[in-house]
N, CA, C and O of each residue as an XYZ file, in Angstrom:
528
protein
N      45.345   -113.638     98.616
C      44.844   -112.474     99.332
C      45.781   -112.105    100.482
O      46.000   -110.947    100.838
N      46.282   -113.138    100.994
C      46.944   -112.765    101.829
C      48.307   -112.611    101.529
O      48.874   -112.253    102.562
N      49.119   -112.717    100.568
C      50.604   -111.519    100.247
C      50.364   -110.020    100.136
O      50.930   -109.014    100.563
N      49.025   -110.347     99.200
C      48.549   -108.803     99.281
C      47.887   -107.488    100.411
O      47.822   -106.266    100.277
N      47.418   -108.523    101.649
C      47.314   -107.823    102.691
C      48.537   -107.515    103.050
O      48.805   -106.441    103.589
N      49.101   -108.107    102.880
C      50.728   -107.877    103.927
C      51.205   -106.666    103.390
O      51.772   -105.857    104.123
N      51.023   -106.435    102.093
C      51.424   -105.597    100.975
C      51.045   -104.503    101.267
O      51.890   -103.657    101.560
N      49.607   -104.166    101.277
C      48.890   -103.439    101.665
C      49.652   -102.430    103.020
O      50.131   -101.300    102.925
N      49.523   -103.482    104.467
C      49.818   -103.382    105.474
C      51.190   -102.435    105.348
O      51.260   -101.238    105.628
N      52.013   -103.096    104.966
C      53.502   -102.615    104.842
C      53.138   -101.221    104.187
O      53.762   -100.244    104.600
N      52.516   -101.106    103.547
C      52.700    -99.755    102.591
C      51.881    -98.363    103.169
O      52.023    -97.143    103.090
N      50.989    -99.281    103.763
C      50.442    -97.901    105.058
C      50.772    -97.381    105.947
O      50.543    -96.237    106.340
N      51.610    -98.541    106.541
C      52.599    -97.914    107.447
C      53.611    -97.330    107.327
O      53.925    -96.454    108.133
N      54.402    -97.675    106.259
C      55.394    -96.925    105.169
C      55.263    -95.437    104.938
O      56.185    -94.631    105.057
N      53.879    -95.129    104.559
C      53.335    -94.254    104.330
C      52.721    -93.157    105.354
O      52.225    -92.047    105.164
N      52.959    -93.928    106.517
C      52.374    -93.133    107.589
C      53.485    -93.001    108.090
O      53.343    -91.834    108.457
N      54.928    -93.379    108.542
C      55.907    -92.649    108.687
C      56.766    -91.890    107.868
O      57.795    -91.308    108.211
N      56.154    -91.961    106.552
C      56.334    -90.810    105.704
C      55.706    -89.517    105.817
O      56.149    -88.415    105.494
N      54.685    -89.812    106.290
C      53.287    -88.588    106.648
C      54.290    -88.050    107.837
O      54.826    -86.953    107.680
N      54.612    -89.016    109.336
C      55.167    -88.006    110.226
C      56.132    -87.538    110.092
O      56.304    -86.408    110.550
N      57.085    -88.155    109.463
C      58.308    -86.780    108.893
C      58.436    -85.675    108.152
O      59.359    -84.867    108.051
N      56.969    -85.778    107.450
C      56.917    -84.844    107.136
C      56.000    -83.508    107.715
O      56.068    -82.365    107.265
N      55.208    -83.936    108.734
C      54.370    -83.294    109.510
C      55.916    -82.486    110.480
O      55.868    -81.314    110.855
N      57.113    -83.369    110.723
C      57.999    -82.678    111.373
C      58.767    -81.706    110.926
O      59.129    -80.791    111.665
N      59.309    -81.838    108.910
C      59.745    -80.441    108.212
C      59.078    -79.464    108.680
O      59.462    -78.523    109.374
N      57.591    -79.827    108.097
C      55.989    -78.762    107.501
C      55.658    -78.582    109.447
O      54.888    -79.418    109.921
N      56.130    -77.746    110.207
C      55.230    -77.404    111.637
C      54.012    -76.663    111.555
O      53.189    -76.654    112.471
N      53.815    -75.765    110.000
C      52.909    -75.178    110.137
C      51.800    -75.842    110.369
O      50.907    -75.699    111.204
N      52.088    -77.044    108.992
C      50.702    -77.698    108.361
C      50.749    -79.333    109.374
O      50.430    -80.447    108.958
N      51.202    -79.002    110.628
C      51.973    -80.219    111.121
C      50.374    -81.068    111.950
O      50.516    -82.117    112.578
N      49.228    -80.519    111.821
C      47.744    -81.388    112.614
C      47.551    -82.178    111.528
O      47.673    -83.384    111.742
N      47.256    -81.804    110.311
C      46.645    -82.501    109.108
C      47.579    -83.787    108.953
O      47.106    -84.902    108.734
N      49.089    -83.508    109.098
C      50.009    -84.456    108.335
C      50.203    -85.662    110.261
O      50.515    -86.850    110.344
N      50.028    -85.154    110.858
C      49.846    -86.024    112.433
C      48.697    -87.137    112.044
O      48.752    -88.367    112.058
N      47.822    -86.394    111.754
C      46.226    -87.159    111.754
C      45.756    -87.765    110.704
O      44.631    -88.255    110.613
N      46.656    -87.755    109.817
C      47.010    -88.284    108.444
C      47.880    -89.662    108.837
O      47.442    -90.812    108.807
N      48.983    -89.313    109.144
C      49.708    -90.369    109.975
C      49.044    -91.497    110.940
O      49.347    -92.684    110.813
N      48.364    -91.163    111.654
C      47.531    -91.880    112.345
C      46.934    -92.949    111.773
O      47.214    -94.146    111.848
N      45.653    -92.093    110.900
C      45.215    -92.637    109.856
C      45.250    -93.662    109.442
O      44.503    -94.615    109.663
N      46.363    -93.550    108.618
C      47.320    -94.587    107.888
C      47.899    -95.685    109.007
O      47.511    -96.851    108.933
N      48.677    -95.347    109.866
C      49.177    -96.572    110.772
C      47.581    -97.432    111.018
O      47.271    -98.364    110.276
N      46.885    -97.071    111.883
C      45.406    -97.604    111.949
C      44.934    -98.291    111.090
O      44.509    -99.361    111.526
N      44.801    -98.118    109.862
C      44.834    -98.528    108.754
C      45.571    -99.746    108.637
O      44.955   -100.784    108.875
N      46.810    -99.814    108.304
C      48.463   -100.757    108.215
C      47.970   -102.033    109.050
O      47.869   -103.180    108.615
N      47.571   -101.400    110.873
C      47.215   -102.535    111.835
C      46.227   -103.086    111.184
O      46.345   -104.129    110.541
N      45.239   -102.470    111.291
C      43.889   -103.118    110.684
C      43.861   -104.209    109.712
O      43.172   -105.220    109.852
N      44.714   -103.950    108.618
C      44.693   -104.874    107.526
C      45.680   -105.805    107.627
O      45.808   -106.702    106.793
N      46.328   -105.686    108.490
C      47.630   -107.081    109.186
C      46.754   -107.814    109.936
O      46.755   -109.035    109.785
N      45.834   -107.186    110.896
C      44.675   -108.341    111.687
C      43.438   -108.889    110.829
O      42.751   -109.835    111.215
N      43.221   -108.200    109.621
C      42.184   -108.714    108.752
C      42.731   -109.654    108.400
O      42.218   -110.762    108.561
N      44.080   -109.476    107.745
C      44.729   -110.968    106.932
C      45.186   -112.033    108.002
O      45.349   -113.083    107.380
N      45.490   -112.240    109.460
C      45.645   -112.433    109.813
C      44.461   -113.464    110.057
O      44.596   -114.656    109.780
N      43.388   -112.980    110.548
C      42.325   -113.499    110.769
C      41.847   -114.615    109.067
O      41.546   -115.803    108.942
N      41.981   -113.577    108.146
C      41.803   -114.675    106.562
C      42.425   -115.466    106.815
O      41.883   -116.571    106.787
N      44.196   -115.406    107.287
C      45.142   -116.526    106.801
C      44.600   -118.113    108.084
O      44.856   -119.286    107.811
N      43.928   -117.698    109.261
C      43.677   -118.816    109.958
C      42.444   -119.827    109.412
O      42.066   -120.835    110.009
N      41.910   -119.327    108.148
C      41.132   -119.806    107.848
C      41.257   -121.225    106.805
O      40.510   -122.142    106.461
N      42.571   -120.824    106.561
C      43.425   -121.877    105.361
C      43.583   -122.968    105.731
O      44.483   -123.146    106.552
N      42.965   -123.853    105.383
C      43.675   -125.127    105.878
C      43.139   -125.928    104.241
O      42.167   -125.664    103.533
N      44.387   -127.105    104.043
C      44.060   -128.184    102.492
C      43.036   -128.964    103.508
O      42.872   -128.884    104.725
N      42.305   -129.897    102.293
C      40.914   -130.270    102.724
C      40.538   -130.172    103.602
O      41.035   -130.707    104.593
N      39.444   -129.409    103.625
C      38.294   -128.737    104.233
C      37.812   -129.587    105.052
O      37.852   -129.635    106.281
N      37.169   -130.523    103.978
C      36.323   -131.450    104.227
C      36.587   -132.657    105.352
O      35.797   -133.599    105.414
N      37.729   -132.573    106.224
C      38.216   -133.728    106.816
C      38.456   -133.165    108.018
O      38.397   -133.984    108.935
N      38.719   -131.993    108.360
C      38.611   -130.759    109.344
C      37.791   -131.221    110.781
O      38.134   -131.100    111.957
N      36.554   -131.805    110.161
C      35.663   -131.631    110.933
C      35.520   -133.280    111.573
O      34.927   -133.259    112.652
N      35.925   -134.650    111.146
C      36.645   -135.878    111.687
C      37.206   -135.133    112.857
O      36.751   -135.032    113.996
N      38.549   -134.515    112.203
C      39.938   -134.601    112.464
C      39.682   -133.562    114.333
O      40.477   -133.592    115.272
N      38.578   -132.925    114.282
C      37.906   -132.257    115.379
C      37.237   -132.871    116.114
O      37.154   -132.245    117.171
N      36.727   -133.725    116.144
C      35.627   -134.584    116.787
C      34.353   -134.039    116.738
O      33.787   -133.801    117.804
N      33.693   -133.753    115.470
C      32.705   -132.749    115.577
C      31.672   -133.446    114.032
O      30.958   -132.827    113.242
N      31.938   -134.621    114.089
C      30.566   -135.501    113.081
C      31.227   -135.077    111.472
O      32.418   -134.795    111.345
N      30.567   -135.081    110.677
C      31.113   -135.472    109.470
C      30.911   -133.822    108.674
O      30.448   -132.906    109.354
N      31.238   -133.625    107.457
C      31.547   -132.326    106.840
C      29.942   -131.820    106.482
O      29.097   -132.711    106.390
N      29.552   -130.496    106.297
C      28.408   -130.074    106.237
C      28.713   -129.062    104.859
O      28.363   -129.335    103.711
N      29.292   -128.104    105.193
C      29.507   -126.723    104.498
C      30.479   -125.751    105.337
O      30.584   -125.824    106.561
N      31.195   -124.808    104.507
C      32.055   -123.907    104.869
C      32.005   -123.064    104.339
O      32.391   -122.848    103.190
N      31.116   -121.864    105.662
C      30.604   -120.604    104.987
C      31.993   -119.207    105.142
O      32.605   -119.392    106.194
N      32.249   -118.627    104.772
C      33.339   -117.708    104.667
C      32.708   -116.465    104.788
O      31.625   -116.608    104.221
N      32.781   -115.507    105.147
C      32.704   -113.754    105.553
C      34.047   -112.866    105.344
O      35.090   -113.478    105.571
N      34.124   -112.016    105.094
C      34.867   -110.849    104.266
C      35.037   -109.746    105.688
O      36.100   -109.568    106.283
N      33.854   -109.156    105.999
C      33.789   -108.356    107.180
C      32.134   -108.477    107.927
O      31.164   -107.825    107.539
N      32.128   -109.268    108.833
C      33.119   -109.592    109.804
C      33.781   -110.516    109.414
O      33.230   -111.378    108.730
N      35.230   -110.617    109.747
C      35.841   -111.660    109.442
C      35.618   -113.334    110.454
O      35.943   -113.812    111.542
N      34.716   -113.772    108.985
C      34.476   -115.352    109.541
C      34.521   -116.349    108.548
O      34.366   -116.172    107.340
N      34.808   -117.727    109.308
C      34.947   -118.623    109.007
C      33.974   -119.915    109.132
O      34.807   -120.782    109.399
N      33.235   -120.302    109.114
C      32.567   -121.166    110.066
C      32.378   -122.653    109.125
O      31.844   -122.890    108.041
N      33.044   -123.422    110.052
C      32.845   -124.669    109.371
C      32.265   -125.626    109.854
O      32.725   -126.202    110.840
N      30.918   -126.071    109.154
C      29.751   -126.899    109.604
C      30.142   -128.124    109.864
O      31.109   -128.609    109.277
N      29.635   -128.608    110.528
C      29.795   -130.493    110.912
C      28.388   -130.416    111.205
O      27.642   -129.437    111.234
N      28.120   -131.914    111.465
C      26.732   -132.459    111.991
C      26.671   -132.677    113.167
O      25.618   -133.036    113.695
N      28.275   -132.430    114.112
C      27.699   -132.496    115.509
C      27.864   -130.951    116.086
O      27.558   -130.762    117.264
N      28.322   -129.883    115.314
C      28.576   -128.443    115.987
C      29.112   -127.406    114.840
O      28.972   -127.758    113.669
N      29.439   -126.727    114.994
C      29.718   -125.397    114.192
C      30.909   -124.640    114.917
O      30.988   -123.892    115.892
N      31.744   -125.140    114.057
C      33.304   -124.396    114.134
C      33.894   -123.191    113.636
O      34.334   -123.024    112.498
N      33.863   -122.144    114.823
C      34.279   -120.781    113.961
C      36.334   -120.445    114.169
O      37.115   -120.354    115.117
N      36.395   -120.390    113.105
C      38.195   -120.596    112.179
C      39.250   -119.806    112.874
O      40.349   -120.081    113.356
N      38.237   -118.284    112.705
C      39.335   -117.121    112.880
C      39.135   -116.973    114.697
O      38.031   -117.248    115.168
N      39.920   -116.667    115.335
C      40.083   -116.498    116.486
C      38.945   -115.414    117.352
O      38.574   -114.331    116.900
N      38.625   -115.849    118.343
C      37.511   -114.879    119.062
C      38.547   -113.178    118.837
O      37.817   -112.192    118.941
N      39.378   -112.998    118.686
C      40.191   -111.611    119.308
C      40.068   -110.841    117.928
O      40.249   -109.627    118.033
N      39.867   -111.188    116.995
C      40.391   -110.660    115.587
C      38.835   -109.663    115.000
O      39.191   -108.812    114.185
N      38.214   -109.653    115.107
C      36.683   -108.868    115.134
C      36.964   -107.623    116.202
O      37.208   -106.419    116.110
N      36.775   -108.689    117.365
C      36.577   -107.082    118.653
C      37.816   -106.113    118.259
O      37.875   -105.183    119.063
N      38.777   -106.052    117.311
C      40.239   -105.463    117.347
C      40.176   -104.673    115.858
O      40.641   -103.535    115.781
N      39.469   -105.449    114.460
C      39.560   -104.962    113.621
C      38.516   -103.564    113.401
O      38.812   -102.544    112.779
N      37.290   -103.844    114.072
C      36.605   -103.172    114.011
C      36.480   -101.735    114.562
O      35.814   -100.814    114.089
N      37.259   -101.737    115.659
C      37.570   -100.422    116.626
C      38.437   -100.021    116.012
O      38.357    -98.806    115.834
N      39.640   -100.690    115.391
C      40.759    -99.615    114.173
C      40.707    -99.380    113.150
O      41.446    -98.849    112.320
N      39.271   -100.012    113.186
C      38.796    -99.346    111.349
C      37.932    -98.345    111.618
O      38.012    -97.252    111.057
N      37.334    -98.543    112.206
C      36.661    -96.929    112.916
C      37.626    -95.669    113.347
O      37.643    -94.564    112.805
N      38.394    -96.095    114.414
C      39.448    -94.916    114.885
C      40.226    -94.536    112.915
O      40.391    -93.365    112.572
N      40.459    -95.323    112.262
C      40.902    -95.446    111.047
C      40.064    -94.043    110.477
O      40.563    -92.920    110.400
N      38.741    -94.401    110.122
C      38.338    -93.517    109.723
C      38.154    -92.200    109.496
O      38.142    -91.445    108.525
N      37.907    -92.088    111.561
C      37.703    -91.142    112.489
C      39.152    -90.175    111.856
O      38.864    -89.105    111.319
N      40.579    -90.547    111.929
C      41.330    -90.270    112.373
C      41.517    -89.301    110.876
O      41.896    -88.147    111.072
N      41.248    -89.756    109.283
C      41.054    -89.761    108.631
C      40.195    -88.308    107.831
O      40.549    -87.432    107.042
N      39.124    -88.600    108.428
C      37.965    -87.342    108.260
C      38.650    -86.264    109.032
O      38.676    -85.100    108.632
N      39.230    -86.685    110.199
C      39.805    -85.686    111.155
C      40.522    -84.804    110.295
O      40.147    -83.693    109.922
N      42.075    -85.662    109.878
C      42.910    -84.723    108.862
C      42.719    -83.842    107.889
O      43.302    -82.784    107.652
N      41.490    -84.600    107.126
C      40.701    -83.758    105.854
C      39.935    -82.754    106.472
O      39.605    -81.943    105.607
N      39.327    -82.314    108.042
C      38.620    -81.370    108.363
C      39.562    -80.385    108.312
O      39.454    -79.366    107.629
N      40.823    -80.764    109.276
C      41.950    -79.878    109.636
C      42.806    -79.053    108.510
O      43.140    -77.873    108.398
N      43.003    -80.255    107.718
C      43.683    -79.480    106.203
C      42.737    -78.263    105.702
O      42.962    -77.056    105.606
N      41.509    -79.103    105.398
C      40.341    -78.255    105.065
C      40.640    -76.414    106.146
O      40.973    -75.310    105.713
N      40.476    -76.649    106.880
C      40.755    -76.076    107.638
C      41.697    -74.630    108.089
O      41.533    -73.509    108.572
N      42.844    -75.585    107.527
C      44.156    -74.881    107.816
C      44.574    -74.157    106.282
O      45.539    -73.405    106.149
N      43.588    -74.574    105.112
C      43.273    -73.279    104.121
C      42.927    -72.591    104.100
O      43.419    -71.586    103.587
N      41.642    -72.674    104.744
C      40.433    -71.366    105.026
C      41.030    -70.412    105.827
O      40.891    -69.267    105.398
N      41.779    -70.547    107.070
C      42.127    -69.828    107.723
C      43.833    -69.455    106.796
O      43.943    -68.230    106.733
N      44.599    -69.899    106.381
C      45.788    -69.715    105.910
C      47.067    -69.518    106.894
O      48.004    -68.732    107.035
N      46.432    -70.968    107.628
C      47.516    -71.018    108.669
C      48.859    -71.781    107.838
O      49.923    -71.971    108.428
């Protein structure tokens, strides 16, 4: 999963400085292809801190983790997708994987992501109707 985030990542951003050069030919149509751009970079970040957050979750046996912590013997290791979590049980506490920073960060640029997104498609939308 995680070559393929990277993959991902790289190609949105790729793609979003493809969007602003071309928002710089096109001046007419130059809001849609800005906010398009955006978009996409937002996007790129987002899924570099998602995998980021997956890849801290990796570790070979699991099960010894929780010794190797001082935190009583192995329980279960529950995994989450979005929010991105990790949490690995012991019998003396509950160990969460992915870093406190990686949630409060993914979630606000997947939103602005969105936002930024609907934005372009209003504007394009937009910039037909009127035949700017």
């Amino acid at each position: 999963m995680f070559p393929l985030s990277l993959i991902l990542a790289a190609a949105a951003l790729t793609a979003s400085a493809m969007t602003a050069m071309a928002a710089r030919r096109d001046r007419r149509h130059a809001r849609p292809f800005v906010l398009g751009s955006v978009a996409l970079g937002l996007l790129g970040l987002a899924i570099a801190v998602h995998a980021y957050g997956q890849a801290t979750m990796f570790y070979f046996m699991i099960d010894e983790q929780c010794p190797g912590r001082g935190a009583g013997e192995f329980v279960a290791f529950r995994e989450r997708f979005l929010p991105v979590s990790g949490a690995l049980e012991c019998t003396g506490r509950t160990i969460q994987l992915v870093p406190a920073w990686v949630n409060p960060t993914l979630m606000p640029l997947l939103a602005a992501a969105v936002l930024a997104g609907l934005a372009a498609g209003f504007a394009r939308r937009r910039g037909l109707r009127v035949g700017v």
